[in-house]
N, C-alpha and C positions, 0 to 999 in steps of 0.2 A: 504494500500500500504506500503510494508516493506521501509524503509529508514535504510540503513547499512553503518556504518562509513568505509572509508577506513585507512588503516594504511600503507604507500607505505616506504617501504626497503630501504636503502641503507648506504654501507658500517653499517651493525645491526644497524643505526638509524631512526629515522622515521623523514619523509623530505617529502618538495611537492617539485614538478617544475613546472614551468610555460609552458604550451603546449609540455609536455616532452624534454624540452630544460636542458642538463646537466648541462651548466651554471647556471642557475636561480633557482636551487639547497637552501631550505630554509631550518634548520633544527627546526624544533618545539619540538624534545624532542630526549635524548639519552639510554632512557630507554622507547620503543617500547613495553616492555612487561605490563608496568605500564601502557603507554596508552592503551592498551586494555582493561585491567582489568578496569578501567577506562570509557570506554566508555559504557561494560557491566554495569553495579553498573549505570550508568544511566538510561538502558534500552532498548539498542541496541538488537533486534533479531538476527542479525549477522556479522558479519566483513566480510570484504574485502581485504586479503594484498597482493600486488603487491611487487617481488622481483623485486624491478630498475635495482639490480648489473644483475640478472641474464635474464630480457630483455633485455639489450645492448648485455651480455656475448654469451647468446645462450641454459645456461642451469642456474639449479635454482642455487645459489648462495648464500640464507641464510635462510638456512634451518635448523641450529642451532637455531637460533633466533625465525623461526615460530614454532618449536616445545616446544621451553621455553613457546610462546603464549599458545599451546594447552596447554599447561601443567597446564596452569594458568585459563584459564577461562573456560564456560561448555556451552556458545553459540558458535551455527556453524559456521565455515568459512570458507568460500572460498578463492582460490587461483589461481594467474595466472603470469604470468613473467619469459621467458624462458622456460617453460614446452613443449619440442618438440621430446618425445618418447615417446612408451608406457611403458618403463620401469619407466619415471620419473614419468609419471602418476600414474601406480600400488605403486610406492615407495610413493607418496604422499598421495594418499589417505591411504593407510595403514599406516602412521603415524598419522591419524586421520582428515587429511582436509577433509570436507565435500565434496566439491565441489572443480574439477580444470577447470582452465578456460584456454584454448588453444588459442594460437591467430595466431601469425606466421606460425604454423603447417596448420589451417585453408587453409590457400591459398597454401603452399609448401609442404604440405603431406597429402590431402583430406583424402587417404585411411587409416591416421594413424586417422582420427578424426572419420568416422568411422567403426573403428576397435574398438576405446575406447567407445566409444557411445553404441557401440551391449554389448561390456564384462561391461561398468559402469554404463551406463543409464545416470538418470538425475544429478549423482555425473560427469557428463561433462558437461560443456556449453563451447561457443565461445565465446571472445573477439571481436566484429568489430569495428575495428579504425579511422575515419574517415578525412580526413584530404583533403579537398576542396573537397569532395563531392567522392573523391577516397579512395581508402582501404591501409592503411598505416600499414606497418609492422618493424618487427625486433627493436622495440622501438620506434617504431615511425621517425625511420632512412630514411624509405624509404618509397615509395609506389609503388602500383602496378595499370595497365592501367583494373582496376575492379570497380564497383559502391559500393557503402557498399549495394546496394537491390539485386544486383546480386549474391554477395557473399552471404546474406542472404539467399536467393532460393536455392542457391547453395547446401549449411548448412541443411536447411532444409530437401533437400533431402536424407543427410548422416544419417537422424537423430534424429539430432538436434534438443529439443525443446528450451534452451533457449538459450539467448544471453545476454555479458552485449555491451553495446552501447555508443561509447563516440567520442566524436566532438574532436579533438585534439585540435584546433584553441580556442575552450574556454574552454577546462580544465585548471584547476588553474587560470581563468581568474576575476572569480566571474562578470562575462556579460551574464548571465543568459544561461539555457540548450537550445539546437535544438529541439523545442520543434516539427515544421513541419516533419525535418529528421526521429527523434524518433515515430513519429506516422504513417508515410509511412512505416519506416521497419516494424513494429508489424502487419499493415494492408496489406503488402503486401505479407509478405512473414507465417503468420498466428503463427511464433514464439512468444514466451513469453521476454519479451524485459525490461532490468532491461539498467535505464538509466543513466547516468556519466556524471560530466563534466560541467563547468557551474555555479553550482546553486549559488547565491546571497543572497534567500532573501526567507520569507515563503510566498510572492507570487510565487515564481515561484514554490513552491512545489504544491500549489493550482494548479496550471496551469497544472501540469502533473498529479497531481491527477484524473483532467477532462481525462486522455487519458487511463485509467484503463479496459474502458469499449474496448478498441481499440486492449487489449494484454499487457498496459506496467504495468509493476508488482512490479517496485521498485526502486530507487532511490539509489547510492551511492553518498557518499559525502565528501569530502577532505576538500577544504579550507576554505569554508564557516564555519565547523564547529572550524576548528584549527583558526581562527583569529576573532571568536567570532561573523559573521557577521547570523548565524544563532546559536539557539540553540537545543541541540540536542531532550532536553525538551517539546519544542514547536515544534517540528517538527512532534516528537513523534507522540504526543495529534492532531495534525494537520490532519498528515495521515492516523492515527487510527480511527481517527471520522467516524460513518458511513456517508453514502452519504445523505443529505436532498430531 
């Protein structure tokens, strides 16, 4: 099960917040580019960066920045934050993001997700945000009167194989992932389901590891690794193990 560090944007530094609250704003380091290289040189199969500026803005916002990242390191990465055209899409993947992740577009332009989906394939996946059990958009600003399994079906049908998955209420929280949530979307909706948000501790990476066999493929991870409560090392070795 891959385990991909995230590296979240804003104003070109790399910051977490707490449940995407702009206040609670923590800066862990002002060279973004060095945490990558960084995280790579440990052994990360892939990053995850999230433009903050350009999820509240509407479009992507620092894109300077993740191209210094490509520039710098040679694992894949994905990208998602503001991305709600297809021209942002074509422009990003042709700078070399592997993968862009759409989130808001999702619910407010089905036909734009898939349009990208038929022209990029699996270089698309969805964001679903979940926030009391409803599907939270525009940064997590708002929500709409949708289920995150609905939207998944939804998704599915445009498409869509995979998704990344994240609990709003315990992102940045390190009170461990949804781990019921995350095994109902994979199972229900037959997507590939990369999961957010949460994690603590390498029980709880155990714990999703068990959901593997369900659809979920992979693990990002923010605070837990930036305040040292997991490491990236052990995580590794963790998830890599085959199954006994």
């Amino acid at each position: 099960m891959l385990v991909i560090p995230a590296i979240d944007l804003r104003d070109g530094r790399c910051v977490r917040l707490v449940q995407g609250e702009k206040s609670s704003e923590i800066v862990y380091s002002e060279q973004p580019v060095e945490v990558a290289k960084m995280w790579e040189s440990i052994g990360a199969p892939r990053l995850h960066l999230v433009d903050l500026d350009g999820a509240f803005a509407g479009r992507p916002k620092n894109l300077g920045i993740v191209q210094e990242i490509l520039q710098a390191i040679k694992i894949p990465v994905q990208m998602g934050g503001g991305i709600r055209t297809f021209e942002a899409v074509e422009m990003i993947l042709n700078m070399g993001v592997d993968r862009v992740i759409l989130g808001t577009a999702a619910i407010l332009s089905p036909e734009l997700v898939a349009k990208c989906t038929q022209e990029f394939g699996e270089h698309v996946a969805v964001g679903i945000d979940s926030r009391d059990g409803l599907v939270a958009i525009e940064g997590w600003e708002a929500t709409v009167e949708m289920t995150v399994f609905e939207l998944g079906k939804k998704i599915s049908s445009l498409g869509v194989e995979r998704v990344i998955f994240t609990d709003t209420r315990r992102d940045g929280t390190l009170q461990g992932p949804n781990l019921e949530a995350t095994k109902k979307l994979a199972e229900t909706t037959g997507l590939k389901v990369i999961a957010s948000g949460g994690v603590s501790s390498l029980e709880d990476l155990q714990q999703l590891k068990e959901l593997e066999s369900s659809g979920v493929e992979g693990i990002i991870m923010g605070k837990a690794l930036y305040s040292g409560a997991v490491d990236l090392k052990d995580a590794l070795q963790l998830m890599e193990a085959p199954r006994v």
